[in-house]
C-alpha positions as CSV (number, residue, x, y, z in Angstrom):
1,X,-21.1,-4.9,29.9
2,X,-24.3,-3.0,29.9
3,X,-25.8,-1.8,26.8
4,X,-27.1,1.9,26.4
5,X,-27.6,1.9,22.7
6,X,-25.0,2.6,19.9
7,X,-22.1,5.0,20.6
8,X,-19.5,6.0,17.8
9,X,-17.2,4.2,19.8
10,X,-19.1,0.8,19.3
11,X,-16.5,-1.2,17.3
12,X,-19.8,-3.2,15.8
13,X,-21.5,-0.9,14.5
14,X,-18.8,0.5,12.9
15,X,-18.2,-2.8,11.5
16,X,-21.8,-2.5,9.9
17,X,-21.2,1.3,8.7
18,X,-18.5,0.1,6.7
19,X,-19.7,-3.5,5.3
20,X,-22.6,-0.9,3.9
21,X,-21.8,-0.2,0.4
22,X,-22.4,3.9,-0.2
23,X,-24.4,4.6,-3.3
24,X,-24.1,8.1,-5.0
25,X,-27.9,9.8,-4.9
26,X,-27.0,11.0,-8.7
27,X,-25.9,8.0,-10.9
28,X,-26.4,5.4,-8.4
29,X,-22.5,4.1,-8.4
30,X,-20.5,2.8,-5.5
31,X,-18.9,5.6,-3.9
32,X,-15.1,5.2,-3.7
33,X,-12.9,7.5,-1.3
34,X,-9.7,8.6,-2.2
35,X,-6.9,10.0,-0.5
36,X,-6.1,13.2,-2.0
37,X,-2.7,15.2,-1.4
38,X,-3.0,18.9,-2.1
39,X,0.1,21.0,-3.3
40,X,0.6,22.4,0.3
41,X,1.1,18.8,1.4
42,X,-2.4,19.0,3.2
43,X,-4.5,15.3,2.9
44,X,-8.6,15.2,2.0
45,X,-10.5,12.5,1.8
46,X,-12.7,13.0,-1.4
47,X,-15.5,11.0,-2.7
48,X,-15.2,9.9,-6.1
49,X,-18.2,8.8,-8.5
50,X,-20.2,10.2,-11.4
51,X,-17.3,13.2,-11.0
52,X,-19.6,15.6,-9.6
């Protein structure tokens, strides 16, 4: 396989992405996203913290 760099589709570097743990620039907490299902039945993701 020949390598030109990373591309989204790169399952490793995904892999690294995610192992990453997100900090919030504010309070300096992990970041945890939630799943969020709006009356209309319409899905976010939203990112959870210091509530900001």
């Amino acid at each position: 396989m020949a390598e030109k760099g990373k591309s989204k589709t790169d399952v490793g570097a995904r892999q690294d992405a995610k192992s990453r743990i997100q900090r919030c620039s504010i309070c300096g907490n992990k970041v945890e996203v939630v799943l969020s299902v709006s009356s209309s039945g319409k899905k976010r993701m939203k990112r959870v913290c210091c509530e900001g």
